[in-house]
PyMOL Python script that loads the backbone (N, CA, C, O; Angstrom):
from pymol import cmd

cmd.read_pdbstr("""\
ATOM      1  N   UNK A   1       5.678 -25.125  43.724  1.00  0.00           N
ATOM      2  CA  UNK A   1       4.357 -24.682  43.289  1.00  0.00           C
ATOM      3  C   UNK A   1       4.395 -24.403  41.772  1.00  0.00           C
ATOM      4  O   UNK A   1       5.091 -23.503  41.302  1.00  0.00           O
ATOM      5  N   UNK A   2       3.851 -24.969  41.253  1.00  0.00           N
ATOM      6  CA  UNK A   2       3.035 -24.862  39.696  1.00  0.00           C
ATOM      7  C   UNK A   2       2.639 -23.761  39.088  1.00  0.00           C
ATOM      8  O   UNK A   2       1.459 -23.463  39.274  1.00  0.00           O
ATOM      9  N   UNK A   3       3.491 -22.826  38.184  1.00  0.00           N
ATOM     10  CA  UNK A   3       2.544 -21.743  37.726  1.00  0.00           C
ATOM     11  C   UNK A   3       1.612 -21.866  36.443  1.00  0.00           C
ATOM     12  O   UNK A   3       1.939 -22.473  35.423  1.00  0.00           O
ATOM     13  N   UNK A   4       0.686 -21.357  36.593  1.00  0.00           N
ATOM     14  CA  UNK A   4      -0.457 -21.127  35.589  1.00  0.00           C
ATOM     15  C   UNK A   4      -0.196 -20.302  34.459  1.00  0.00           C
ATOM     16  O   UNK A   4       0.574 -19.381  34.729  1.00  0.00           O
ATOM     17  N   UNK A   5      -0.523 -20.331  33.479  1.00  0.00           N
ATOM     18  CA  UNK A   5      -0.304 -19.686  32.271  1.00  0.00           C
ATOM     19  C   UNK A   5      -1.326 -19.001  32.268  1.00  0.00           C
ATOM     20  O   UNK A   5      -2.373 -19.629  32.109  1.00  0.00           O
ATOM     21  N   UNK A   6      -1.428 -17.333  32.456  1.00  0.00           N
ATOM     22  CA  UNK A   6      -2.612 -16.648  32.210  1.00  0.00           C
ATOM     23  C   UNK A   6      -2.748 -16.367  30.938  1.00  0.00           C
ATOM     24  O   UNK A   6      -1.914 -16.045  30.092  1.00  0.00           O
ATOM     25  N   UNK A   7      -3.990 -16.536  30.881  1.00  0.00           N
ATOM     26  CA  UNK A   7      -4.533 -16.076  29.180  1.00  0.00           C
ATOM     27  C   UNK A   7      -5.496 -14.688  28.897  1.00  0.00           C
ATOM     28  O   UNK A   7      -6.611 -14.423  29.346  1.00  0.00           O
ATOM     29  N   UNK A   8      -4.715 -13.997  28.075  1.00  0.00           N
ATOM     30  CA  UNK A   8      -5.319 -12.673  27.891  1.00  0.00           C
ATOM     31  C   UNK A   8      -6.553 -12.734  26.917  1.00  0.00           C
ATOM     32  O   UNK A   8      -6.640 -13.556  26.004  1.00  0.00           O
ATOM     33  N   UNK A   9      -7.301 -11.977  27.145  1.00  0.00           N
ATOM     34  CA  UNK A   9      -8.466 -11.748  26.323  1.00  0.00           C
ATOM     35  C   UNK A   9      -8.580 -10.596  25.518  1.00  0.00           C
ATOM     36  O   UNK A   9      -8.025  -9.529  25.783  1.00  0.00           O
ATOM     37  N   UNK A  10      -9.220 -10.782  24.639  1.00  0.00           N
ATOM     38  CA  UNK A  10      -9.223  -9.219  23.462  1.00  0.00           C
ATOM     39  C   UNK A  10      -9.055  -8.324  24.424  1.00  0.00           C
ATOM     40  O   UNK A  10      -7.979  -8.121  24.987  1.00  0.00           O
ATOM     41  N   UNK A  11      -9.804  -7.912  24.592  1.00  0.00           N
ATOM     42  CA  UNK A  11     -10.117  -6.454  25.946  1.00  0.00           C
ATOM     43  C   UNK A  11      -9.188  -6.539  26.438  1.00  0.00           C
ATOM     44  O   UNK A  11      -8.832  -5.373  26.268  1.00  0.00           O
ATOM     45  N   UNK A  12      -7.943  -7.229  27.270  1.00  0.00           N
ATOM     46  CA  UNK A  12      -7.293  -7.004  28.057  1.00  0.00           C
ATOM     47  C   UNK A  12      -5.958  -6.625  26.952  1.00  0.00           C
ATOM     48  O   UNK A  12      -5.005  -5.900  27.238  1.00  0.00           O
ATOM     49  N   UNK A  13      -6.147  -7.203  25.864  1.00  0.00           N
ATOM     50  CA  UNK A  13      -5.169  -5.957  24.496  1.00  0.00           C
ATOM     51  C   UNK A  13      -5.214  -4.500  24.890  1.00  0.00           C
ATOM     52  O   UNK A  13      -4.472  -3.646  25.376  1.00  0.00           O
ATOM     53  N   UNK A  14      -6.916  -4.687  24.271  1.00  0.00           N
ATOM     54  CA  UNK A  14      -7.335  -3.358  23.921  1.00  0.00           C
ATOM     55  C   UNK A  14      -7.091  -2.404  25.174  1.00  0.00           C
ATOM     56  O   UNK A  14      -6.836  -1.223  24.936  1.00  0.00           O
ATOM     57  N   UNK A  15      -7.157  -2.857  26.533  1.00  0.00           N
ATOM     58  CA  UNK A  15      -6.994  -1.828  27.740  1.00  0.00           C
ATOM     59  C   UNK A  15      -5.302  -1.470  27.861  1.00  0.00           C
ATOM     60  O   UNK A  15      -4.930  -0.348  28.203  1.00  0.00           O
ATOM     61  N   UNK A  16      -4.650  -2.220  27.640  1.00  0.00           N
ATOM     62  CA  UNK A  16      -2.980  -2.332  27.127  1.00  0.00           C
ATOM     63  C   UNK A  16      -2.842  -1.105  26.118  1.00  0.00           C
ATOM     64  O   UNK A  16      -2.374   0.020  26.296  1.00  0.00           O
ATOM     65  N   UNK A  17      -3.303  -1.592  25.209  1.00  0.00           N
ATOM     66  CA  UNK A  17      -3.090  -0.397  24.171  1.00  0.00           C
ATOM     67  C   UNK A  17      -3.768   1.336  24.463  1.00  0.00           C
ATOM     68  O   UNK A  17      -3.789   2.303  23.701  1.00  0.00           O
ATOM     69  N   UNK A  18      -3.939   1.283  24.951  1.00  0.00           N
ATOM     70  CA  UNK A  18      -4.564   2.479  26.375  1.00  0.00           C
ATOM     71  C   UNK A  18      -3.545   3.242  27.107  1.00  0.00           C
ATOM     72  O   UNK A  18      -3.472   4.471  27.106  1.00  0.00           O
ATOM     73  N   UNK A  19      -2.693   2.365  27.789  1.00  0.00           N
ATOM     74  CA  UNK A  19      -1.104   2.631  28.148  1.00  0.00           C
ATOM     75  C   UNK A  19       0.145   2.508  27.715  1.00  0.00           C
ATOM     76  O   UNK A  19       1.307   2.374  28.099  1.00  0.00           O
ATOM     77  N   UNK A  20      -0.894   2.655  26.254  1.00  0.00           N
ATOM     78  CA  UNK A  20       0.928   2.930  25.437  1.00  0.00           C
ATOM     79  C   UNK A  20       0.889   4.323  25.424  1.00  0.00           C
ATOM     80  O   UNK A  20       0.036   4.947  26.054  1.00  0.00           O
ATOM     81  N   UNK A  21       1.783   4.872  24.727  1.00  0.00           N
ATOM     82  CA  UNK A  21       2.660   6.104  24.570  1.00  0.00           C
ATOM     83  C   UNK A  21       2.230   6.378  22.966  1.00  0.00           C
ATOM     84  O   UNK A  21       2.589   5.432  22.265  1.00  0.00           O
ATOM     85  N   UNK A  22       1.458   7.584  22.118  1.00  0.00           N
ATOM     86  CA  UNK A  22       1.282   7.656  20.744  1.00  0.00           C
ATOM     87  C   UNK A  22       2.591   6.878  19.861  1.00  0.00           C
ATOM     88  O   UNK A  22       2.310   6.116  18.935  1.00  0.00           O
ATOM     89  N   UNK A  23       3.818   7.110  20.187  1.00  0.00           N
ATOM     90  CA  UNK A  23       4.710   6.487  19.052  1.00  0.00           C
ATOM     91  C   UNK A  23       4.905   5.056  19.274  1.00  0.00           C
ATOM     92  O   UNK A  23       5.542   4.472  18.398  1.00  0.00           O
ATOM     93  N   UNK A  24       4.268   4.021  20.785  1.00  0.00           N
ATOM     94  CA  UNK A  24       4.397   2.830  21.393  1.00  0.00           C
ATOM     95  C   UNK A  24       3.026   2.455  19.857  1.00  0.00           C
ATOM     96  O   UNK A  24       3.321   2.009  18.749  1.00  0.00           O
ATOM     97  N   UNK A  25       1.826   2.775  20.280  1.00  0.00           N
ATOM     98  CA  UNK A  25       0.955   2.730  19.452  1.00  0.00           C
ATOM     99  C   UNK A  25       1.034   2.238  17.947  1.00  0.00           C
ATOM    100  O   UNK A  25       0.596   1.257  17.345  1.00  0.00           O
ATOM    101  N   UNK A  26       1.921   3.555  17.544  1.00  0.00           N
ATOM    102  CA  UNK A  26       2.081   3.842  15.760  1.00  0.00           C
ATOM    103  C   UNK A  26       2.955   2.571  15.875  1.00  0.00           C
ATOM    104  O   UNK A  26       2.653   1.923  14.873  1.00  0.00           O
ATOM    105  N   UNK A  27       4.104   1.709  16.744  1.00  0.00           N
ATOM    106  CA  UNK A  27       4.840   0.642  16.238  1.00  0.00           C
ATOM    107  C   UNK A  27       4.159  -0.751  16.551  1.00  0.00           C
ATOM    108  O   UNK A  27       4.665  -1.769  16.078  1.00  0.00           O
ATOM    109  N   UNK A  28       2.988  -0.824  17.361  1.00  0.00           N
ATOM    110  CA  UNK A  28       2.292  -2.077  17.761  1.00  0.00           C
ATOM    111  C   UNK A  28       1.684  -2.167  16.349  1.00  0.00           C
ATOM    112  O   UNK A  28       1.552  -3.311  15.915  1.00  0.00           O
ATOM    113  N   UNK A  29       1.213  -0.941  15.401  1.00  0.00           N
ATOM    114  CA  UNK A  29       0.386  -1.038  14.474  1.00  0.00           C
ATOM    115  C   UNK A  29       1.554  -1.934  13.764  1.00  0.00           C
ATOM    116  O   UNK A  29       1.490  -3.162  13.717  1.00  0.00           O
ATOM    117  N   UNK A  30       2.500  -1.259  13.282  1.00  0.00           N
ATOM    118  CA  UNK A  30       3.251  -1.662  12.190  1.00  0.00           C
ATOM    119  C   UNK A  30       3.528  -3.214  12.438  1.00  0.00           C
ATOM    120  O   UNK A  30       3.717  -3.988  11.500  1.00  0.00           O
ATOM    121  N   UNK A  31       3.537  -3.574  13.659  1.00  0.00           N
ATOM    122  CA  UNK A  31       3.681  -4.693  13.677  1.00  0.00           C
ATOM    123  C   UNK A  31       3.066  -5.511  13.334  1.00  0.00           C
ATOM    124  O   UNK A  31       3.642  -6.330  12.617  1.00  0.00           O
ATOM    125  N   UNK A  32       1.721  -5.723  13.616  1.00  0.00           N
ATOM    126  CA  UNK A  32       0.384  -6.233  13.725  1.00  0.00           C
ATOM    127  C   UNK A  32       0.319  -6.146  11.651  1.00  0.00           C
ATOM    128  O   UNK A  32       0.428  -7.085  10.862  1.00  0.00           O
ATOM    129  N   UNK A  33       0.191  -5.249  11.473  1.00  0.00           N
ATOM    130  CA  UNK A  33       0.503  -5.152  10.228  1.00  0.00           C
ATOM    131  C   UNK A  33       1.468  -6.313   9.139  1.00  0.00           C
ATOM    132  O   UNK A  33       1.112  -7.334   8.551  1.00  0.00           O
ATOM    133  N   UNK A  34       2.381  -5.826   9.191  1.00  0.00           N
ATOM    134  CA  UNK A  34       3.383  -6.837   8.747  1.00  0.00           C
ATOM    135  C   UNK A  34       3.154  -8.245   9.156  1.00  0.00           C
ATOM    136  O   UNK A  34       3.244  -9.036   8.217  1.00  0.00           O
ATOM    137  N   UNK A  35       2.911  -8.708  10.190  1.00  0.00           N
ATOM    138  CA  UNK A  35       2.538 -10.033  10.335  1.00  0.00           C
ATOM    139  C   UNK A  35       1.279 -10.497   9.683  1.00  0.00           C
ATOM    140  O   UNK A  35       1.277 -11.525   9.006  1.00  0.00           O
ATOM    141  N   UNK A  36       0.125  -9.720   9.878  1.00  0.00           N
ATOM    142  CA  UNK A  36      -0.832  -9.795   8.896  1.00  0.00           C
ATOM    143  C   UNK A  36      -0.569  -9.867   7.240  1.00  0.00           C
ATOM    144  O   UNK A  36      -1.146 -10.606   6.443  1.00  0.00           O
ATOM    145  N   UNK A  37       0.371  -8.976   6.991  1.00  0.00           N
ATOM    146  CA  UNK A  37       0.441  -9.358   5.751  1.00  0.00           C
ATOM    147  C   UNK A  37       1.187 -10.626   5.484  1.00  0.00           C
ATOM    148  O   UNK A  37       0.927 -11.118   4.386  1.00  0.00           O
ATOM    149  N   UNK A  38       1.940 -11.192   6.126  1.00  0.00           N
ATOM    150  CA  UNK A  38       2.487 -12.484   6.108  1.00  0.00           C
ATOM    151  C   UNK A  38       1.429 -13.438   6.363  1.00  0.00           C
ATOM    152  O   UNK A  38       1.247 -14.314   5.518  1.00  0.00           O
ATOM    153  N   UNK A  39       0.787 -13.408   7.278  1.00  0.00           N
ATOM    154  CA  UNK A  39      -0.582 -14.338   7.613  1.00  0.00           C
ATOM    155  C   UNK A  39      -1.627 -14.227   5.846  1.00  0.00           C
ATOM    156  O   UNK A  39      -2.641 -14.811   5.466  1.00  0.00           O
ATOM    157  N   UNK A  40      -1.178 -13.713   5.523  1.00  0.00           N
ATOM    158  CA  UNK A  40      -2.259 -13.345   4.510  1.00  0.00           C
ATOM    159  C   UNK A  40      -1.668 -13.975   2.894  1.00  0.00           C
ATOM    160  O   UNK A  40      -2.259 -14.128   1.825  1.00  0.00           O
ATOM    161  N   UNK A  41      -0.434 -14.198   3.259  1.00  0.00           N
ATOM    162  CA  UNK A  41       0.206 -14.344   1.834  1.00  0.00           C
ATOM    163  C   UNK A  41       0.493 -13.740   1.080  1.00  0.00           C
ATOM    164  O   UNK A  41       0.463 -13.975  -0.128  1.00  0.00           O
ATOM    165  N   UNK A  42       1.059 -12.225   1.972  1.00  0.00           N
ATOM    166  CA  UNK A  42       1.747 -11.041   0.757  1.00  0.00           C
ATOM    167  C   UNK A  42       0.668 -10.944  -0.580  1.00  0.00           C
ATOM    168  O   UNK A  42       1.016 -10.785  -1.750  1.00  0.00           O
ATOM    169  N   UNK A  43      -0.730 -11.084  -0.075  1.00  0.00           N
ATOM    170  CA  UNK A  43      -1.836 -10.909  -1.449  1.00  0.00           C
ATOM    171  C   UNK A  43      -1.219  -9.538  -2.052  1.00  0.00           C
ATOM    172  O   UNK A  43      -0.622  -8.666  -1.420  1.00  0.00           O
ATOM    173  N   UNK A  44      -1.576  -9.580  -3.720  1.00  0.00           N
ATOM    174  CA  UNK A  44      -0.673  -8.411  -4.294  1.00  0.00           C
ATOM    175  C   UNK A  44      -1.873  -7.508  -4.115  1.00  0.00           C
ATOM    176  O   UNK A  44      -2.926  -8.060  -3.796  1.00  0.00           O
ATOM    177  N   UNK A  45      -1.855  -5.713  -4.337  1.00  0.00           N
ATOM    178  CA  UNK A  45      -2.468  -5.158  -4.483  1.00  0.00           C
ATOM    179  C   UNK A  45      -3.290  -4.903  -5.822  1.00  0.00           C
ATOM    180  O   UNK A  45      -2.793  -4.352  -6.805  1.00  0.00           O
ATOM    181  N   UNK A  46      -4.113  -5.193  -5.781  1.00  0.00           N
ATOM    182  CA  UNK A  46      -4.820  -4.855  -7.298  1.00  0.00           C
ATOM    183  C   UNK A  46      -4.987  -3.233  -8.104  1.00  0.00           C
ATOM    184  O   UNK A  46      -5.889  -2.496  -7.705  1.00  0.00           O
ATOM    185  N   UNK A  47      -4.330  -2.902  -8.911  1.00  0.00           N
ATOM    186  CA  UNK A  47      -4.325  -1.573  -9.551  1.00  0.00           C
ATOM    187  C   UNK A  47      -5.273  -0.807 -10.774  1.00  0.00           C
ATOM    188  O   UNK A  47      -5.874  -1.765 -11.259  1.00  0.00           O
ATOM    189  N   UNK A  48      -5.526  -0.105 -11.200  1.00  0.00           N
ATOM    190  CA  UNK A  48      -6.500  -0.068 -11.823  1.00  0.00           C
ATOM    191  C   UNK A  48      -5.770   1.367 -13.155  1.00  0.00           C
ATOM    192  O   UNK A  48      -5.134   2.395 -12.924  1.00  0.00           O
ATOM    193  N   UNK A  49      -6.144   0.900 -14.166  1.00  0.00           N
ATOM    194  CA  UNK A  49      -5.328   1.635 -15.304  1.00  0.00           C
ATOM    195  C   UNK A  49      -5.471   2.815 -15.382  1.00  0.00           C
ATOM    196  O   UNK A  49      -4.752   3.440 -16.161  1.00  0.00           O
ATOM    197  N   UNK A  50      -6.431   3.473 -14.610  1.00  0.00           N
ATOM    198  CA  UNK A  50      -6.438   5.183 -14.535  1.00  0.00           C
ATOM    199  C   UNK A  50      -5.178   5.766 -13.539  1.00  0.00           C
ATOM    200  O   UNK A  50      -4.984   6.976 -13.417  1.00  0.00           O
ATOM    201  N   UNK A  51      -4.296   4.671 -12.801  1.00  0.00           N
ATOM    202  CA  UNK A  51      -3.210   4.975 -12.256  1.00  0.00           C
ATOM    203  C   UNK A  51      -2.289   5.401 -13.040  1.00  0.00           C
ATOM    204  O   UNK A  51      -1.382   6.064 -12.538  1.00  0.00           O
ATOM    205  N   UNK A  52      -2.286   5.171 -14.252  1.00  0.00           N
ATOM    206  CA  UNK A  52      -1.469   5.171 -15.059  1.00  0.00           C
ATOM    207  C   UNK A  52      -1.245   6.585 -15.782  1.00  0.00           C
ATOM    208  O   UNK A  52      -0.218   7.004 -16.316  1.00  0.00           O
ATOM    209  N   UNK A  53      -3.025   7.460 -15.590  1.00  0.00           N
ATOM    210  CA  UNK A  53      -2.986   8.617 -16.105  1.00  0.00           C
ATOM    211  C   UNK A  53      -1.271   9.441 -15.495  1.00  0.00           C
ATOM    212  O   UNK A  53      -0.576   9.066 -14.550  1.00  0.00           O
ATOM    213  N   UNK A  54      -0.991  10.771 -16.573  1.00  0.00           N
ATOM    214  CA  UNK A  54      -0.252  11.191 -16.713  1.00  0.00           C
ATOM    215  C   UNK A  54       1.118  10.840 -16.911  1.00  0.00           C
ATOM    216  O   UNK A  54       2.000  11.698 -16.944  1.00  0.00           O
ATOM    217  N   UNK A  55       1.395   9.298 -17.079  1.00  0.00           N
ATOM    218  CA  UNK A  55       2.456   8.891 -16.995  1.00  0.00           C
ATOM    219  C   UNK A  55       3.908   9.062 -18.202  1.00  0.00           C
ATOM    220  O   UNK A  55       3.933   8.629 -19.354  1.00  0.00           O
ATOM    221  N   UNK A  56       4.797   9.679 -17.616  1.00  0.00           N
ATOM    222  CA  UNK A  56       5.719  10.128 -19.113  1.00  0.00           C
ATOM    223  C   UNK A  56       4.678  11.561 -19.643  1.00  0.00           C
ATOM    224  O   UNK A  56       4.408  11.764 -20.827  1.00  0.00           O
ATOM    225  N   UNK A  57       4.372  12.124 -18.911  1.00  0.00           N
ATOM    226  CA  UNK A  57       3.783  13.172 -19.813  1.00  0.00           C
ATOM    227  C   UNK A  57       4.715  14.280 -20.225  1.00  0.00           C
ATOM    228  O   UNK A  57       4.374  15.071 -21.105  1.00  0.00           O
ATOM    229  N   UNK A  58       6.002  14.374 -19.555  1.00  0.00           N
ATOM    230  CA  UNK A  58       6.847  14.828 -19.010  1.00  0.00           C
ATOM    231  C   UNK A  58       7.633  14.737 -21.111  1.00  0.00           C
ATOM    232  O   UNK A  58       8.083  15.618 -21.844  1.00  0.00           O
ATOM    233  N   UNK A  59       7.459  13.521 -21.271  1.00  0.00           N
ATOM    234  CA  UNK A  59       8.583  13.124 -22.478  1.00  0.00           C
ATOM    235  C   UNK A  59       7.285  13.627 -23.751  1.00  0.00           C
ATOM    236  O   UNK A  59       7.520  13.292 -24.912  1.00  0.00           O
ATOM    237  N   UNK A  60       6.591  14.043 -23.595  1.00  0.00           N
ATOM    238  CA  UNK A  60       5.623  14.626 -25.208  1.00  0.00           C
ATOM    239  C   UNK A  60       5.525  15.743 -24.335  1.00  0.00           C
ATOM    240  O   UNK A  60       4.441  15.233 -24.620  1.00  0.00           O
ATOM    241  N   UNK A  61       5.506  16.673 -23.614  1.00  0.00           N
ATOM    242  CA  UNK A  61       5.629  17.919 -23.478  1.00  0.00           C
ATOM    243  C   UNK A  61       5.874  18.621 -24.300  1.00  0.00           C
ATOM    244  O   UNK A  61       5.374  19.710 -24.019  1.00  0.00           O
ATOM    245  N   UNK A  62       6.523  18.663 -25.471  1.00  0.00           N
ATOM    246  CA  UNK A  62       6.899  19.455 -26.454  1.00  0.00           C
ATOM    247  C   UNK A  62       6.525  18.950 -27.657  1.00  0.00           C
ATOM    248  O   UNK A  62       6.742  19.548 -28.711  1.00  0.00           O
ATOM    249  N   UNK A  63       6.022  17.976 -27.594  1.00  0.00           N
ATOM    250  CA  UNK A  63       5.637  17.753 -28.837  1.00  0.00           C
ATOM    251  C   UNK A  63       4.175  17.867 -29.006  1.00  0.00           C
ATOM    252  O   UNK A  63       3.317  17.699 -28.139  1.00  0.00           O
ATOM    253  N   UNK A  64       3.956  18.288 -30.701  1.00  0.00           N
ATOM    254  CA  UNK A  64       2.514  18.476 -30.889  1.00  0.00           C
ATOM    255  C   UNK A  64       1.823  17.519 -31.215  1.00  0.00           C
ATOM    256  O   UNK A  64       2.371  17.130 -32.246  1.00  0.00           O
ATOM    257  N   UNK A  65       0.602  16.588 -30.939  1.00  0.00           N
ATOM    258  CA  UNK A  65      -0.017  15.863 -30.661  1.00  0.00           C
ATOM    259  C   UNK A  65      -0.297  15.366 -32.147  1.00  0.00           C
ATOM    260  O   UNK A  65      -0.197  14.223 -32.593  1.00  0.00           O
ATOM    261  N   UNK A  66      -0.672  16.529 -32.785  1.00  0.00           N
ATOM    262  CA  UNK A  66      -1.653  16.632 -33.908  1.00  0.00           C
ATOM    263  C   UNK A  66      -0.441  16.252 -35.259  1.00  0.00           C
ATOM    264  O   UNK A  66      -0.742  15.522 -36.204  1.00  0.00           O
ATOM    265  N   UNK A  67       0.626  16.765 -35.134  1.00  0.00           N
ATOM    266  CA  UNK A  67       1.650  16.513 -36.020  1.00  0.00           C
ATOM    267  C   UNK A  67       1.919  15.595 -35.958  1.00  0.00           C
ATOM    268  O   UNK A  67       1.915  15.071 -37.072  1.00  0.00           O
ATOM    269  N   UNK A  68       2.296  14.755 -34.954  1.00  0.00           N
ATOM    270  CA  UNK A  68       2.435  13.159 -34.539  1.00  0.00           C
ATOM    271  C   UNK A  68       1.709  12.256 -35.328  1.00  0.00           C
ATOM    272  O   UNK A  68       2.084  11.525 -36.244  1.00  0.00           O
ATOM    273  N   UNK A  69       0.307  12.475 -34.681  1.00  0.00           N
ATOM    274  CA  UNK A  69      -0.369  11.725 -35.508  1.00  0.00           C
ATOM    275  C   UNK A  69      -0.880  11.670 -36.494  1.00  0.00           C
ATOM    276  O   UNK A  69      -1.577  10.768 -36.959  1.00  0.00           O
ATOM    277  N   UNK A  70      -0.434  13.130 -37.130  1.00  0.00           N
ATOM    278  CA  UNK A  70      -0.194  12.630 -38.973  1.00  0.00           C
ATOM    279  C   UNK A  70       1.085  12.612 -39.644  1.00  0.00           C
ATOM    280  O   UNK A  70       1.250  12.741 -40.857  1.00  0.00           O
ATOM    281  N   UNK A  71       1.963  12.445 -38.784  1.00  0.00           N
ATOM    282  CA  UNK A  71       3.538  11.579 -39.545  1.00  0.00           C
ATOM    283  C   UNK A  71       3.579   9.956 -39.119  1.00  0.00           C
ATOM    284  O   UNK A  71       4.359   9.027 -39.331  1.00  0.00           O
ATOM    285  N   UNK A  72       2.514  10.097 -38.517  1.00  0.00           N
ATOM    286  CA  UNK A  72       2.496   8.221 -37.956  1.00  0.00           C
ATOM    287  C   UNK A  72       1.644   7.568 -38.712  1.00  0.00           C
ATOM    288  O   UNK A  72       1.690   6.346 -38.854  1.00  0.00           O
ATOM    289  N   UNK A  73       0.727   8.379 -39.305  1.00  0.00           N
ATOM    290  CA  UNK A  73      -0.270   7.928 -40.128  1.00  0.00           C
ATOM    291  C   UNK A  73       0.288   7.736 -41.805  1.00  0.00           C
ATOM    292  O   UNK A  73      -0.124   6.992 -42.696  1.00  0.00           O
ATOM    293  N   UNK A  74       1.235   8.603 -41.787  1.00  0.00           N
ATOM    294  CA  UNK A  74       2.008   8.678 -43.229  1.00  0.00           C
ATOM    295  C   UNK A  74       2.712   7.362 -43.112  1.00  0.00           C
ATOM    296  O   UNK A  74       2.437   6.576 -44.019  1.00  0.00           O
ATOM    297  N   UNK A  75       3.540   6.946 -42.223  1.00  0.00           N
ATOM    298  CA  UNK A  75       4.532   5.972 -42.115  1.00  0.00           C
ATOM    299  C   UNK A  75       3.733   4.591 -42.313  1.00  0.00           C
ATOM    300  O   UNK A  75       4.447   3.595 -42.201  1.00  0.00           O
ATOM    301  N   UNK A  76       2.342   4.353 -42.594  1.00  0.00           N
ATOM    302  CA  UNK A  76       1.600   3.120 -42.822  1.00  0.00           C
ATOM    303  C   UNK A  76       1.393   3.769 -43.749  1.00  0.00           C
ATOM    304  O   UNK A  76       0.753   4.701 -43.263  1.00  0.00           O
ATOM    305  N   UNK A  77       1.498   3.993 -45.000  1.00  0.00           N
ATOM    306  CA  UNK A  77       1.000   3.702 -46.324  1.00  0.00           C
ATOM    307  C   UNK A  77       2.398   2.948 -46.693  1.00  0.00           C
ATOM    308  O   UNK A  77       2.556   2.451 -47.808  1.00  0.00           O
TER     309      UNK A  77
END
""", "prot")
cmd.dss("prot")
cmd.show_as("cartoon", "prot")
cmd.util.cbc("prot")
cmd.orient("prot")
C-alpha cells in the first residue's frame, strides 16, 4: 500500500505552535528567523548618523571645547 504525503496548511502551523512549550516557541522563532534572513540575502541594516551621537565622548571629557577650538584655529594661519 502506497503512502500519501500529507500536506500541512498555515493553520495547522499555527495550531502546532499552540503545543509548544514558551522556550520550544522562542527557538522555532530563531529559526524561522535566520532562514529568513538567508532567504532574504543577509539585506544589511540601514543606520542613521544620530547613532553615532555620543561616540568617544569618553576621550574629550577633559578637555575644554572652547580652548580647542581656538588652538585649532591658530594652527591655520
Amino acid at each position: 500500500m502506497a503512502k500519501t504525503k500529507a500536506t500541512l496548511r498555515f493553520e495547522d502551523y499555527v495550531k502546532g505552535i499552540e503545543r509548544l512549550e514558551p522556550e520550544e516557541q522562542l527557538r522555532l522563532i530563531e529559526i524561522i528567523s535566520a532562514r529568513l534572513k538567508k532567504t532574504l540575502g543577509g539585506e544589511k541594516t540601514r543606520h542613521h548618523v544620530t547613532e553615532l551621537e555620543g561616540l568617544g565622548a569618553d576621550i574629550w571629557k577633559m578637555v575644554d571645547a572652547q580652548h580647542y577650538v581656538t588652538e585649532e584655529r591658530k594652527s591655520w594661519d
